[in-house]
Legacy VTK file of the C-alpha trace (Angstrom):
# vtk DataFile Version 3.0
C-alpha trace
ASCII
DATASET POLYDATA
POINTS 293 float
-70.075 -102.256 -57.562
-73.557 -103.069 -57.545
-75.952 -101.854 -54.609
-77.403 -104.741 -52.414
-80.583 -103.552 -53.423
-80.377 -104.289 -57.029
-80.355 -108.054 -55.860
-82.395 -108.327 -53.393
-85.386 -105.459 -52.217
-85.061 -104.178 -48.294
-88.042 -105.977 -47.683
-86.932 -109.523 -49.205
-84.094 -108.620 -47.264
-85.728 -107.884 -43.678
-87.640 -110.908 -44.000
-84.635 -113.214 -44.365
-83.307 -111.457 -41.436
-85.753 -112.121 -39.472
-85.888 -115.654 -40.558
-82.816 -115.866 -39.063
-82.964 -114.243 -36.096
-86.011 -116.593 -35.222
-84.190 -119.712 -35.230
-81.728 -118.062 -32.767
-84.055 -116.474 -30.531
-87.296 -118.891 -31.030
-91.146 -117.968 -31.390
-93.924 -117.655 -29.161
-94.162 -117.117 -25.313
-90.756 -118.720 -24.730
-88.555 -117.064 -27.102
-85.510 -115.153 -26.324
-81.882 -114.853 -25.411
-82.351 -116.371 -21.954
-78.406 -116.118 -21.485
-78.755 -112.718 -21.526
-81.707 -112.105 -19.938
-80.847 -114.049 -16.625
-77.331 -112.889 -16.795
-77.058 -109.265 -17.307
-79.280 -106.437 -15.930
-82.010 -104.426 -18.167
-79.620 -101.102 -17.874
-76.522 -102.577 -18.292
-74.945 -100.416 -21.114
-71.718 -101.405 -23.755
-69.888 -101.640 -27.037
-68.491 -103.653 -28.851
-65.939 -103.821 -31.945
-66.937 -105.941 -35.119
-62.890 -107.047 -35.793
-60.782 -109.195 -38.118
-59.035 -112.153 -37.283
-57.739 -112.384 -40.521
-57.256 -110.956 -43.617
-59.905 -110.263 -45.591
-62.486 -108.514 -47.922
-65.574 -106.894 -45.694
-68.910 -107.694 -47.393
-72.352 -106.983 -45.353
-72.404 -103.552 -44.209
-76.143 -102.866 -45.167
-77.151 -106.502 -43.830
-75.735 -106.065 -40.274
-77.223 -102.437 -39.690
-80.554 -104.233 -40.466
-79.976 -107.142 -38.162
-79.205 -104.892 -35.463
-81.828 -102.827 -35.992
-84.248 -106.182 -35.961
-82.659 -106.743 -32.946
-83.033 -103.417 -31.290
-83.736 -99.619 -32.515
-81.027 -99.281 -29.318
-78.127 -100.459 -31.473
-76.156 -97.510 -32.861
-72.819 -98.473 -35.073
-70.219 -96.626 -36.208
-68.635 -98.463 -39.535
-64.653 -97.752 -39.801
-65.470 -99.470 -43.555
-67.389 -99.844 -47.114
-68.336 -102.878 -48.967
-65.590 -104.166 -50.811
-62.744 -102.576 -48.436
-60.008 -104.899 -47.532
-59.059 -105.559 -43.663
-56.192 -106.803 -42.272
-56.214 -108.699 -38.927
-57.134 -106.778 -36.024
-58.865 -104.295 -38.377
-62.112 -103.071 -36.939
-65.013 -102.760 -38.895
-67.683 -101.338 -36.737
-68.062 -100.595 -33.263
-71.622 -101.553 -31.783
-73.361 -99.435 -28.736
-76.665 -99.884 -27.362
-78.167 -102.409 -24.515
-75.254 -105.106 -23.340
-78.552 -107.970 -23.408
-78.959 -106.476 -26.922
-75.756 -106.489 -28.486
-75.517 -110.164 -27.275
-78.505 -111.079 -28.963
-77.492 -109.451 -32.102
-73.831 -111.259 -32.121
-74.269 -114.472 -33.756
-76.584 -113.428 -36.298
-74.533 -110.434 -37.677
-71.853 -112.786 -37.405
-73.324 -115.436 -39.338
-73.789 -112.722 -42.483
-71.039 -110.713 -42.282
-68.347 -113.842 -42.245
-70.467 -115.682 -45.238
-70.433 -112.722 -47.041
-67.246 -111.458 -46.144
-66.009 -114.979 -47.023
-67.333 -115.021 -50.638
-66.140 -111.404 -51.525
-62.595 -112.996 -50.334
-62.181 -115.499 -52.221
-63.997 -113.778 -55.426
-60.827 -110.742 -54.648
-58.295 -113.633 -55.196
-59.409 -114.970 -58.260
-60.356 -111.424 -60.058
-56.756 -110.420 -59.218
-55.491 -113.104 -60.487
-56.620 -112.160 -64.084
-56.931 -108.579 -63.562
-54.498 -107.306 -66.501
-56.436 -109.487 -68.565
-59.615 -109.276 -70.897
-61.477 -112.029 -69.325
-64.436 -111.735 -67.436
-64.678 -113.831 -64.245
-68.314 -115.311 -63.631
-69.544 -117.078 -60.664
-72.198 -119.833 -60.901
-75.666 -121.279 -59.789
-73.454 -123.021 -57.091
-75.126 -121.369 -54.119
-76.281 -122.018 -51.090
-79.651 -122.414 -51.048
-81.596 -119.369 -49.742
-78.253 -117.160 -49.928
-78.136 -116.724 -53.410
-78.995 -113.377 -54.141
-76.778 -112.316 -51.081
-73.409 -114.635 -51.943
-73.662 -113.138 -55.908
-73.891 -109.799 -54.269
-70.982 -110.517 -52.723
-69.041 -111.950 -55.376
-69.062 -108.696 -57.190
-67.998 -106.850 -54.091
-64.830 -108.714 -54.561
-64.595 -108.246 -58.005
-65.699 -110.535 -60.062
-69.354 -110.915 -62.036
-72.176 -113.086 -62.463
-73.550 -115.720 -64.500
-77.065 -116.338 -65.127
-79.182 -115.810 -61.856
-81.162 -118.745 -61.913
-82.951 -121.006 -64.804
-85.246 -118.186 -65.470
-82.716 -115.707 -67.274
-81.251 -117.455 -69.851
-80.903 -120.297 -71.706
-77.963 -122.862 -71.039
-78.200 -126.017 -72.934
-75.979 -128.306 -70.839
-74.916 -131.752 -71.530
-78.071 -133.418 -70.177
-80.033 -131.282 -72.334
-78.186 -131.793 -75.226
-78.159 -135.680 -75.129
-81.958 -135.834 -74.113
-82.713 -133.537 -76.860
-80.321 -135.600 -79.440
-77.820 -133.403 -80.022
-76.788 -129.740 -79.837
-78.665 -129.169 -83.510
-81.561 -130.662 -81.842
-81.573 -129.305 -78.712
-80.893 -125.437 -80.127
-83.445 -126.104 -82.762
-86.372 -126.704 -80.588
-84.991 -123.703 -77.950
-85.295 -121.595 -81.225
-88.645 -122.617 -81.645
-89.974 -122.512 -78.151
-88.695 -118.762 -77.519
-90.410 -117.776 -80.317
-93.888 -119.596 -79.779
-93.326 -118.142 -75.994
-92.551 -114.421 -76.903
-89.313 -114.634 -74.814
-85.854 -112.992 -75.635
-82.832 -115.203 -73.546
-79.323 -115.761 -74.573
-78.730 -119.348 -75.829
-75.386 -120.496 -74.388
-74.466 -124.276 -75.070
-72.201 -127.071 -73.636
-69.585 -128.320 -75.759
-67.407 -131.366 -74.450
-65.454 -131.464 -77.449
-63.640 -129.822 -80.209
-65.640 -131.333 -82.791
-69.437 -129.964 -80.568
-67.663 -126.311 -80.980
-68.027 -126.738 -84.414
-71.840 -127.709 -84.876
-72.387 -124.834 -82.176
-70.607 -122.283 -83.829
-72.652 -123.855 -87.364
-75.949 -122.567 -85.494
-76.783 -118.870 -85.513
-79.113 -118.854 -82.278
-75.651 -119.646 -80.150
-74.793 -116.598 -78.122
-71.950 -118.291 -76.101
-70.575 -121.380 -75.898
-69.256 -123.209 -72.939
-65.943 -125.184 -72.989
-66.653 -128.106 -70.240
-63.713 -129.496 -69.090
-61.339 -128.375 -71.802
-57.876 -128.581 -70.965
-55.987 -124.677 -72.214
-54.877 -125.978 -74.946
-58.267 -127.092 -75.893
-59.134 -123.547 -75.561
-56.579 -122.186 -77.462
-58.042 -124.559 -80.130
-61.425 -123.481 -79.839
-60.045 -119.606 -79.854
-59.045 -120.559 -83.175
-62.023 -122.320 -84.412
-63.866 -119.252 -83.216
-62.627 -116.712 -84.654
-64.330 -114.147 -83.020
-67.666 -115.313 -83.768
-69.443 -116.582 -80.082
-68.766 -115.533 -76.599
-66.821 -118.377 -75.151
-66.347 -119.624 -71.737
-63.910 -122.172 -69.778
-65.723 -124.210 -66.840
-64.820 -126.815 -64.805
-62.546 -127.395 -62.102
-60.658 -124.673 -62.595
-58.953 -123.617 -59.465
-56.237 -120.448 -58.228
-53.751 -122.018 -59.155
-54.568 -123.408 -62.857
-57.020 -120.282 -63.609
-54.735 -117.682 -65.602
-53.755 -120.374 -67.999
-56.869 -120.449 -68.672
-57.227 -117.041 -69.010
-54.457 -116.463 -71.175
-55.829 -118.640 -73.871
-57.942 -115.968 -75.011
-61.648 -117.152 -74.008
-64.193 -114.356 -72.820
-65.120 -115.757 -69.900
-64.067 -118.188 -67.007
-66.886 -119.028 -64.219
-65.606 -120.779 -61.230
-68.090 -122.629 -59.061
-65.700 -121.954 -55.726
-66.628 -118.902 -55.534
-69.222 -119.714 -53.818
-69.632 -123.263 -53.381
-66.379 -123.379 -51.595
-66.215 -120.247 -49.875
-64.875 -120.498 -46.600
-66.391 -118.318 -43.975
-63.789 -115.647 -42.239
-62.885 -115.206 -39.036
-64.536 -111.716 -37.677
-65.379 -111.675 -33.945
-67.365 -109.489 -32.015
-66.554 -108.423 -28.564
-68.515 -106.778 -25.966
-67.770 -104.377 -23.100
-69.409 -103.104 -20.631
-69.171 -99.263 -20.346
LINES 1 294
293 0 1 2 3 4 5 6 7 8 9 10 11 12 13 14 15 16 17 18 19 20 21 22 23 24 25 26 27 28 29 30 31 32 33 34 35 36 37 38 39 40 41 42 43 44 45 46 47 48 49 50 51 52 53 54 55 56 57 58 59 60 61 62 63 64 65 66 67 68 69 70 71 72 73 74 75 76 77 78 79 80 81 82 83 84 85 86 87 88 89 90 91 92 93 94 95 96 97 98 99 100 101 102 103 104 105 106 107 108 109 110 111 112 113 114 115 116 117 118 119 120 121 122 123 124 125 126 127 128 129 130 131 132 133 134 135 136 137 138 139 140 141 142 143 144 145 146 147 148 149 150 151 152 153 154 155 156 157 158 159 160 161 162 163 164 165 166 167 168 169 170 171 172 173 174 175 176 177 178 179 180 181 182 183 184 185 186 187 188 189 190 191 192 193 194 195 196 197 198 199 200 201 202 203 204 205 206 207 208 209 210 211 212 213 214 215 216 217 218 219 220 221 222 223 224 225 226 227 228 229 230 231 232 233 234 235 236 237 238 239 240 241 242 243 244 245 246 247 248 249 250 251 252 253 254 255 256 257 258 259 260 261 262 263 264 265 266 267 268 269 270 271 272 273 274 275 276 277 278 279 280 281 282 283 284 285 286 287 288 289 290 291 292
């Protein structure tokens, strides 16, 4: 499992914190957690317990010591887990101590990233287990929420699966739009071959095939380094195994679900990427309960 670090830098990472924590607590002479403040005395000291409501994969321990720590150098946790450790309900995570106004404060922003994160790493644990005595490689996709996505492919791979392509920047992928505004997948790799060259750049060419019959005139054209089966049915795949022979990385996409995904697995393709993993990522239920002590 890769460190959060290798995806996004602690100071990237601060700074979307704090993002954050300024649309909860507000800017300039007004801000703050006036519940808290009018409510509960400077002195008043607690704890409180990060827990599960639910099953689940725990993603985000880095991310909430930093929002505490935004919050107030006060806040002292204890974690009972890792990244990547599973939970069942009533599992505790963490327990929190430091300034009651504090820890309140802190609450729905830690919340906010642990349960997205913890959500992802979930759902991306169901779907690698699925296909875990298997060769293929589960990928997520660009699917992400915008702002998030360094933080929700993070995540993904704390629940054991991998990523695709990071953004446009990192590789080529010559999708169906590209391939019928470029007239056709000759065309469209043919002036990719030319404008890596005449830019100095070295990316992977994967292509879009919607049929049988595109597999072949991508699998005709050296520059392909994988090709993706859109909407291919397994059977389809098994075809294009065939047709393959070995010769290009290939990859199922689109719509595959749980339930439908180690059929597709099983047809012998290198790679299956699944846009739910983060797209449709529900957040869990984690809740985090404060005492006065």
């Amino acid at each position: 499992m890769k460190p959060l670090r290798e995806y996004l830098s602690p100071e990237s990472l601060d700074a979307h914190i704090r993002r954050s924590l300024d649309e909860d607590f507000g800017t300039g002479p007004e801000a703050g957690d006036h519940s808290s403040l009018a409510a509960l005395d400077n002195d008043f000291q607690g704890v409180a317990q990060l827990k599960a409501k639910e099953p689940l994969v725990f993603a985000g321990v880095e991310v909430a010591e930093r929002v505490l720590k935004a919050v107030s150098p006060a806040l002292q946790a204890t974690w009972m887990v890792a990244d990547g450790d599973a939970l069942e309900a009533g599992g505790i995570a963490a327990e929190v101590r430091g300034p009651l106004r504090d820890l309140l404060g802190a609450e729905r922003s830690l919340l906010n990233y642990v349960q997205r994160l913890s959500g992802v790493a979930t759902v991306a644990r169901s779907y690698a287990q699925c296909v875990a005595d298997l060769p293929c490689q589960l990928l997520d996709t660009r699917k992400t929420t915008p702002g998030w996505r360094m933080l929700e492919k993070w995540a993904v791979q704390v629940g054991g699966a991998r990523n695709h392509r990071v953004g446009l920047h990192d590789m080529v992928m010559l999708k169906d739009n590209h391939v019928d505004l470029a007239g056709g997948i000759t065309a469209a790799v043919e002036r990719t071959e030319r404008y890596l060259r005449e830019k100095g750049l070295v990316r992977a060419v994967e292509v879009e095939c919607r049929t049988l019959d595109e597999v072949r005139e991508a699998l005709s054209l050296t520059r392909v380094d994988r090709i993706m089966l859109d909407n291919f049915t397994p059977e389809q795949c098994r075809e294009a195994v065939a047709l393959n022979a070995g010769q290009k990385e290939l990859e199922a996409s689109g719509g595959i679900t749980l339930g439908t995904l180690r059929q597709f697995a099983e047809t012998g393709v290198d790679f299956i990427s699944v846009g739910a993993l983060t797209h449709s990522a529900p957040a869990v239920d984690l809740n985090f309960k404060a005492r006065r002590c």
